[in-house]
MMTF fields as JSON, N, C-alpha, C and O atoms, coordinates in Angstrom:
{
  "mmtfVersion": "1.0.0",
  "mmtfProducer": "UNKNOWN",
  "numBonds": 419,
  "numAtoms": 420,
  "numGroups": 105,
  "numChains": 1,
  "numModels": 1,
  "chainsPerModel": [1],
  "groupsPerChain": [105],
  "chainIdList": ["A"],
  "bondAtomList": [4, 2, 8, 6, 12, 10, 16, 14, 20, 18, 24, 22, 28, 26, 32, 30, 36, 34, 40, 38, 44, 42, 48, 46, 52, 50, 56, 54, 60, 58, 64, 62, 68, 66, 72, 70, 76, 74, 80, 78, 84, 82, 88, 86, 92, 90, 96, 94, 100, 98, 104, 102, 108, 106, 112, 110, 116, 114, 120, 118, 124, 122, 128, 126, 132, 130, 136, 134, 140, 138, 144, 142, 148, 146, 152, 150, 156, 154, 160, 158, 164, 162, 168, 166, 172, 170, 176, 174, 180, 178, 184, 182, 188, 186, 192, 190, 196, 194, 200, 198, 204, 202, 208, 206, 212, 210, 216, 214, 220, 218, 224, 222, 228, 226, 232, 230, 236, 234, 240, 238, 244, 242, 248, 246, 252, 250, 256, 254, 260, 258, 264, 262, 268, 266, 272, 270, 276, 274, 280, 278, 284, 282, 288, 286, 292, 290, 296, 294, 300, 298, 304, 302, 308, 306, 312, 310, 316, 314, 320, 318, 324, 322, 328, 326, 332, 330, 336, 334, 340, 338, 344, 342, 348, 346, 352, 350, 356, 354, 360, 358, 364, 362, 368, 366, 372, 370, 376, 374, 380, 378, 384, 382, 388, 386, 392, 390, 396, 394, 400, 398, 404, 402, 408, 406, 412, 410, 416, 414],
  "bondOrderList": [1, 1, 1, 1, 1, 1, 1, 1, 1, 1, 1, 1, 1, 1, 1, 1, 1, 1, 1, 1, 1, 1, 1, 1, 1, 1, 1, 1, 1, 1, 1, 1, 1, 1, 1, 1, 1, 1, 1, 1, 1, 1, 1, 1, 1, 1, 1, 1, 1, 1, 1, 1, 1, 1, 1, 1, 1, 1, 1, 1, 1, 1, 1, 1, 1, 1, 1, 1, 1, 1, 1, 1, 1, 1, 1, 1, 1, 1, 1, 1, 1, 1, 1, 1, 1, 1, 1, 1, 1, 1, 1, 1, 1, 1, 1, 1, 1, 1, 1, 1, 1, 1, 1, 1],
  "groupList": [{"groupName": "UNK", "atomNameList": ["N", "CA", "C", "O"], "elementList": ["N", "C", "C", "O"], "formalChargeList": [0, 0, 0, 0], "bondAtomList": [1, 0, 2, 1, 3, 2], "bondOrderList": [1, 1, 2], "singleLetterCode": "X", "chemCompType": "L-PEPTIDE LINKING"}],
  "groupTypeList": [0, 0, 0, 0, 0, 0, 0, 0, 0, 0, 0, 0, 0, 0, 0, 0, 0, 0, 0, 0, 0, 0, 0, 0, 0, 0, 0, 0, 0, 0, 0, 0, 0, 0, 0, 0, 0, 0, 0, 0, 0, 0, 0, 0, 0, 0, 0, 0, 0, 0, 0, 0, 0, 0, 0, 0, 0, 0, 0, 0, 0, 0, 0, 0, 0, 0, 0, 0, 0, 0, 0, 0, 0, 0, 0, 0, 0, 0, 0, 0, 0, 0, 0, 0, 0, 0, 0, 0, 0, 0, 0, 0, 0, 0, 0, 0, 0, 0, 0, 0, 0, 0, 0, 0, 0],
  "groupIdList": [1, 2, 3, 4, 5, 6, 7, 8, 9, 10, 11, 12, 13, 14, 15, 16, 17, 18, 19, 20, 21, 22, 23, 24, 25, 26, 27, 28, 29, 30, 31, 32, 33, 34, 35, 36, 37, 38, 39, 40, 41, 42, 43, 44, 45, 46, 47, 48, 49, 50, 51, 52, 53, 54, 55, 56, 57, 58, 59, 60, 61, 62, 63, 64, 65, 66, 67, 68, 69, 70, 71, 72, 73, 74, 75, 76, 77, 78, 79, 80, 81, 82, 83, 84, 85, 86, 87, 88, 89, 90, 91, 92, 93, 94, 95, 96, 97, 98, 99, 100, 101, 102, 103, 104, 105],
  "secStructList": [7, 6, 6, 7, 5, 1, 1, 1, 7, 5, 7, 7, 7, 7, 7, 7, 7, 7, 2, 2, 2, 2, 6, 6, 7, 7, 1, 7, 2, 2, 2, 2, 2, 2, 2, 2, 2, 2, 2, 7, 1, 7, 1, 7, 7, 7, 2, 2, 2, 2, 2, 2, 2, 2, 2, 2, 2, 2, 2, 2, 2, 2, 2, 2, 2, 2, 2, 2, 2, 2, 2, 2, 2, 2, 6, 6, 7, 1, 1, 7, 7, 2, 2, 2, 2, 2, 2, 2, 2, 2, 6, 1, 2, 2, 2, 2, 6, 6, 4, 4, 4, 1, 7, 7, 7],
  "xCoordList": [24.481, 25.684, 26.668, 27.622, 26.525, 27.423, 27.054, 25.971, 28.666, 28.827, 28.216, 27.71, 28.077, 28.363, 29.535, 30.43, 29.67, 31.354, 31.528, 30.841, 32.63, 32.985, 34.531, 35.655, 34.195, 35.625, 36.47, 37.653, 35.159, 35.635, 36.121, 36.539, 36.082, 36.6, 35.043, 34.13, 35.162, 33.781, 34.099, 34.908, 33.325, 33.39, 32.954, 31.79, 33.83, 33.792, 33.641, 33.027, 34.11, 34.745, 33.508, 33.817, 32.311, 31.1, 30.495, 30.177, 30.425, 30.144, 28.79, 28.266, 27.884, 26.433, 25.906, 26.028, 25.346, 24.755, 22.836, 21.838, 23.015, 21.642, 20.88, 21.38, 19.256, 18.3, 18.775, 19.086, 18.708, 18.774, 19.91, 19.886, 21.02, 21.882, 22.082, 22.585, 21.504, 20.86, 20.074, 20.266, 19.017, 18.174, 18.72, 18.078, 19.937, 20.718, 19.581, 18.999, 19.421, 18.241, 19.243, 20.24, 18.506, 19.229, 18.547, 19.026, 17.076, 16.302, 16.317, 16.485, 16.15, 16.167, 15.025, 14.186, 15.239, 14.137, 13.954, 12.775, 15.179, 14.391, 13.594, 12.618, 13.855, 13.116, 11.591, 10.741, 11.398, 10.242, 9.657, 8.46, 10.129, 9.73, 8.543, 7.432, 9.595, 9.499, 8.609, 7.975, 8.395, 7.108, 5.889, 5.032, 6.096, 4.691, 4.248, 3.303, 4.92, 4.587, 4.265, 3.232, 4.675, 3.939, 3.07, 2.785, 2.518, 1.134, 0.14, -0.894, 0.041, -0.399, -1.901, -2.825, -1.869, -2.829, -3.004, -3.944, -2.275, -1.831, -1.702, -1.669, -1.62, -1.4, -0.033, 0.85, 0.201, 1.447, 2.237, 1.861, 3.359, 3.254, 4.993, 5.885, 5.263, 6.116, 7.516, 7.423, 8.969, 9.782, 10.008, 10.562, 9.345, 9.382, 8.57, 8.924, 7.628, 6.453, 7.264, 7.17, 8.214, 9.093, 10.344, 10.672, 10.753, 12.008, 10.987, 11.401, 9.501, 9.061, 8.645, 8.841, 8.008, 7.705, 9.154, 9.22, 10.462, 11.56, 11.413, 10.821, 11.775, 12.212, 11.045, 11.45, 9.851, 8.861, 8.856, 8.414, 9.233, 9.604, 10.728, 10.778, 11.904, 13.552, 12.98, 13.415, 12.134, 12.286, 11.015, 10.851, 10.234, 9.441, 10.527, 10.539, 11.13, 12.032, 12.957, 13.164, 13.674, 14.243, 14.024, 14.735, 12.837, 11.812, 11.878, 12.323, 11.319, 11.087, 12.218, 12.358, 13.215, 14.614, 15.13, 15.633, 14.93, 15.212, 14.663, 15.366, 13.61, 12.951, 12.946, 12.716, 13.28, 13.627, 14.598, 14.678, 16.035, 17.129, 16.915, 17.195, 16.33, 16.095, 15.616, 16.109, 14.279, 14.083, 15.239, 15.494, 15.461, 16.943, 18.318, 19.375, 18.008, 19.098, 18.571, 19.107, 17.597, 16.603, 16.914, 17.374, 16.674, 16.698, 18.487, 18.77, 19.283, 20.469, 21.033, 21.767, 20.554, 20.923, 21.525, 21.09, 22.527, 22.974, 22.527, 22.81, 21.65, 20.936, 19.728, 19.233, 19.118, 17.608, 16.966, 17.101, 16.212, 15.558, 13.988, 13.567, 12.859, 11.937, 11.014, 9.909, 11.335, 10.228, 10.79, 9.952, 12.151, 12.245, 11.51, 11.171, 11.256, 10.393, 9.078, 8.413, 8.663, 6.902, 7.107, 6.4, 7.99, 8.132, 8.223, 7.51, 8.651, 8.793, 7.629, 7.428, 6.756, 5.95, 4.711, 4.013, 4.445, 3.323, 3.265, 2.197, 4.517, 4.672, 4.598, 4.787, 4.436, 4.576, 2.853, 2.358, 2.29, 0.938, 1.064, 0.316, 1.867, 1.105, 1.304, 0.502, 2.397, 2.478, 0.759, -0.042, 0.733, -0.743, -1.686, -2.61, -1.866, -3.16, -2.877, -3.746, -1.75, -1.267, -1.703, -2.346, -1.313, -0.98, -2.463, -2.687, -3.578, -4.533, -5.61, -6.191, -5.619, -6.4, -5.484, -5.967, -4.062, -3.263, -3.166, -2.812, -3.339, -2.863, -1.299, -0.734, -0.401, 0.527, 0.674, -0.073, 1.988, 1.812, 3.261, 3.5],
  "yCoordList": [8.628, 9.38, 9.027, 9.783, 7.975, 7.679, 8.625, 9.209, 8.932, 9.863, 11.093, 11.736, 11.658, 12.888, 13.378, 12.763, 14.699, 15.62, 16.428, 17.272, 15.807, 16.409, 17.367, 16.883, 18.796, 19.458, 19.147, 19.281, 18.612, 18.616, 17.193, 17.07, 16.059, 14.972, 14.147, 14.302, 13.337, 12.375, 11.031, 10.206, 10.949, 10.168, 8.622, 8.358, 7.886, 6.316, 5.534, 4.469, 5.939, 4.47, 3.92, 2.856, 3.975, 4.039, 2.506, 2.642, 1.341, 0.209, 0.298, 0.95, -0.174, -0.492, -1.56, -2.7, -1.255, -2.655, -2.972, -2.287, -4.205, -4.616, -4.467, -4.4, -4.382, -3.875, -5.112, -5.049, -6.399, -7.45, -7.621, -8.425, -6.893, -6.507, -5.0, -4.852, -4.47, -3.176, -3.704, -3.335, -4.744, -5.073, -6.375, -6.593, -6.937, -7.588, -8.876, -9.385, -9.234, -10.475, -11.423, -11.233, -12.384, -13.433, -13.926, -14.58, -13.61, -13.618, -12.295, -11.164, -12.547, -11.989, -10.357, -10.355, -9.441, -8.007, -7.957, -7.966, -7.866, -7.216, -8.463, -8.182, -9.644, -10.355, -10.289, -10.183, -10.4, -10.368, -9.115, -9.126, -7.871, -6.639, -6.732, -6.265, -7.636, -7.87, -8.827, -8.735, -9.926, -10.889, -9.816, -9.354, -9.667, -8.647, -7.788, -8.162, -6.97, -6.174, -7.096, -6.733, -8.049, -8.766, -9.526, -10.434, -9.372, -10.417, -9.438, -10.066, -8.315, -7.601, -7.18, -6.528, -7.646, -7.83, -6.096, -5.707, -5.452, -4.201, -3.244, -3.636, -2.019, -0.669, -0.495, -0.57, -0.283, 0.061, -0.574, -0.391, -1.322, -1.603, -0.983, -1.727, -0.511, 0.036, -0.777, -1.97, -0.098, -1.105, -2.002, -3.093, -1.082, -1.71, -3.024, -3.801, -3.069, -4.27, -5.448, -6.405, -5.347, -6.11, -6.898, -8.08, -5.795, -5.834, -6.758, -7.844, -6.166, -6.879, -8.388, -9.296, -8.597, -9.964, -10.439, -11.419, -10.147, -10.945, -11.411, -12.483, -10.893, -10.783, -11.718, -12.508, -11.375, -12.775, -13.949, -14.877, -14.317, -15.713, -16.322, -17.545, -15.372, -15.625, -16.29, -17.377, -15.73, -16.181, -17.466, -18.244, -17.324, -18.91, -20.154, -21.323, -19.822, -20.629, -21.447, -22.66, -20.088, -20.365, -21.26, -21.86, -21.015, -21.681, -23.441, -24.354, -23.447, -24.652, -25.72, -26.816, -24.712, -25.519, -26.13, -27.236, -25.361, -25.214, -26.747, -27.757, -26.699, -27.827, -29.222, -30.305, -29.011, -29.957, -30.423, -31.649, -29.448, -30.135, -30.822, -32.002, -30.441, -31.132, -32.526, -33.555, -32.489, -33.949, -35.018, -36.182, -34.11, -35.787, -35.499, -36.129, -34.674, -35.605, -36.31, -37.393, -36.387, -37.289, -38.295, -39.279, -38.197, -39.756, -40.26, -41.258, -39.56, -40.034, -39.591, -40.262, -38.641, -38.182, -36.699, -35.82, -36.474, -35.273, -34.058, -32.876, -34.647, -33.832, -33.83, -34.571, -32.681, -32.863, -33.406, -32.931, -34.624, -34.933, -34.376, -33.887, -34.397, -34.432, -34.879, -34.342, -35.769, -36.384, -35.544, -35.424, -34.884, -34.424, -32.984, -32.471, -32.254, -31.163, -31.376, -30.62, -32.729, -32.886, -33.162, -32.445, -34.115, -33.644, -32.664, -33.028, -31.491, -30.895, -29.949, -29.022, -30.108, -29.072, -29.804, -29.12, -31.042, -31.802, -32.009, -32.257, -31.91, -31.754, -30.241, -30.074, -29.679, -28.016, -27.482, -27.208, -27.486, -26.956, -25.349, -25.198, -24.486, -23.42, -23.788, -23.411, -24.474, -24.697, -25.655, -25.216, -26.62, -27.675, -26.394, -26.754, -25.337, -24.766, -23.466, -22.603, -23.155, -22.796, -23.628, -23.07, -25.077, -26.043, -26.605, -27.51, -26.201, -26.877, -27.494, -28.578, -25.968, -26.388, -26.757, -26.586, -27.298, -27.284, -28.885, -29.238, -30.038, -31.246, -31.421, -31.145, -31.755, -32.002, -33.58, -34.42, -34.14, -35.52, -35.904, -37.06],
  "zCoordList": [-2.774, -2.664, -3.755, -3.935, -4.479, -5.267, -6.074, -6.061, -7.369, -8.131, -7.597, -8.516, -6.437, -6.0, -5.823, -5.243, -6.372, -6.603, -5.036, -4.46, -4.735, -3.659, -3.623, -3.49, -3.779, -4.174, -5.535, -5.848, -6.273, -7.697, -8.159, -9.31, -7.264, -7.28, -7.165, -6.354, -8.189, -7.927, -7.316, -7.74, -6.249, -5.348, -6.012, -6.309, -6.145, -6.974, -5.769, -5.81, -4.784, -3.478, -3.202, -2.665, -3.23, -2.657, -3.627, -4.808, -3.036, -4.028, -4.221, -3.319, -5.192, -4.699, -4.178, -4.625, -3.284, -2.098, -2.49, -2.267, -3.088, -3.202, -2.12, -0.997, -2.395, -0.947, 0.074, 1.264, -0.935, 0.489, 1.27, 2.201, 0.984, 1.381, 2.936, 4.05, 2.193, 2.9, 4.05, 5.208, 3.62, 4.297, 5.81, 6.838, 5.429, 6.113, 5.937, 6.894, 4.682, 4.434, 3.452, 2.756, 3.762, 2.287, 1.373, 0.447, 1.561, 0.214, -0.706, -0.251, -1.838, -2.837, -3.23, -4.13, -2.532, -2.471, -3.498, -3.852, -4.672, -6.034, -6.619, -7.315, -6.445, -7.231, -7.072, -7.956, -5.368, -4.604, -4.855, -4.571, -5.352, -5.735, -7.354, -7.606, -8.169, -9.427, -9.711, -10.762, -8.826, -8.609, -8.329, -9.082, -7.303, -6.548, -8.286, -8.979, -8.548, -9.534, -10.53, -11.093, -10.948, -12.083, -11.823, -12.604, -10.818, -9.977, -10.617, -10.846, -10.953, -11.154, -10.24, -10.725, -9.043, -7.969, -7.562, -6.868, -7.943, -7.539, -8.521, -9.687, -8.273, -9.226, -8.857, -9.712, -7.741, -7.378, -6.019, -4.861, -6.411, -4.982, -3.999, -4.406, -3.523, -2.785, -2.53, -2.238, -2.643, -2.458, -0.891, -0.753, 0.238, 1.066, 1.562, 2.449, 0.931, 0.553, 0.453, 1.222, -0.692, -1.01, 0.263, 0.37, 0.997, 1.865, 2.991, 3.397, 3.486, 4.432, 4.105, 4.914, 2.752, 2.598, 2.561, 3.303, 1.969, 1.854, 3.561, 3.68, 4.638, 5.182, 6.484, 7.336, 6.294, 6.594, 5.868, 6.545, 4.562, 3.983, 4.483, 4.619, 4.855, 5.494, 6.727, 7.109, 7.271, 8.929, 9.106, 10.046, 7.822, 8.117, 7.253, 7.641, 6.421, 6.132, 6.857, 6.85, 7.751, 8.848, 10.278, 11.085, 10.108, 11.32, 10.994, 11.689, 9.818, 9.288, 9.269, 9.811, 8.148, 8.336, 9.745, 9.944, 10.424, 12.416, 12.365, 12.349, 12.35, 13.239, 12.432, 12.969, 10.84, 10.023, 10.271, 10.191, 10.778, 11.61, 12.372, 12.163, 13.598, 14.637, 14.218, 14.679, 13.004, 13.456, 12.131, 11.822, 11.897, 10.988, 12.325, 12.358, 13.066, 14.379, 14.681, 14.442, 15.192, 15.941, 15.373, 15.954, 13.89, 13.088, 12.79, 12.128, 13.276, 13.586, 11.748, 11.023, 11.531, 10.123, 10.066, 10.811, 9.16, 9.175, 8.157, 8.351, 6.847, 5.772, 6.244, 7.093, 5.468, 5.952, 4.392, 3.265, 4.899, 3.411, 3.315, 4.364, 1.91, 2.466, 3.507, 3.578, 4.292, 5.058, 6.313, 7.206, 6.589, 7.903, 7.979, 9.045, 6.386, 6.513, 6.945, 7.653, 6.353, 6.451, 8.072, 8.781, 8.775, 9.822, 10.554, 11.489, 10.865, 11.085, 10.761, 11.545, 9.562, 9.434, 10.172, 10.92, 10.002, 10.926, 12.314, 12.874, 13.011, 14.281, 15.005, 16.21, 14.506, 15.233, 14.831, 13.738, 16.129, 16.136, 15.142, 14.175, 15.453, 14.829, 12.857, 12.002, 12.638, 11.183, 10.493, 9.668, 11.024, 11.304, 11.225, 10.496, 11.537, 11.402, 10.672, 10.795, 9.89, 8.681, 7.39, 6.501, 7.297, 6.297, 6.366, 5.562, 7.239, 7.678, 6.542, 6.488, 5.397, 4.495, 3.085, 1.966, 3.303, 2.309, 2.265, 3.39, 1.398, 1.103, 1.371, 0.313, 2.316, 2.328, 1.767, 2.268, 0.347, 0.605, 1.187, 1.535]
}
């Protein structure tokens, strides 16, 4: 809708809102758009491809961070350092059979 003339007046008020914005995400769509396409794994790949992987990396991130909190309370700490992620990712069965064939050190 932007720069559409309405009664002869072109409509400016209209800001532009990035997809991850649109998307109400906080990872990055166009980048993840712009990766995918230069993976070149693909001919073509769709902008929504993009909005859904952002938006499944946001919420395993989220997950992780979650439970990485949890364990530096535990440890009477208020940052999360590395060892409260490896925590956190070694203690939660469904991550363990994600990470299963991955070397965590």
């Amino acid at each position: 809708m932007y720069g559409k003339t309405f009664g002869g007046k072109q409509n400016l008020d209209i800001k532009h809102q990035s997809r991850s914005v649109r998307a109400g995400l906080q990872f990055p769509v166009a980048r993840i758009h712009r990766l995918l396409k230069k993976g070149s794994l693909v001919k073509y790949v769709r902008g929504t491809a993009a909005v859904y992987l952002a938006a499944v990396l946001e919420y395993l991130a989220a997950e992780i961070l979650e439970l990485a909190g949890n364990a530096a309370r535990e440890n009477g700490k208020r940052r999360i350092i590395p060892r409260h992620l490896q925590l956190a990712v070694r203690n939660d069965e469904e991550y363990v059979e994600i990470y299963a064939a991955r070397e965590i050190d």
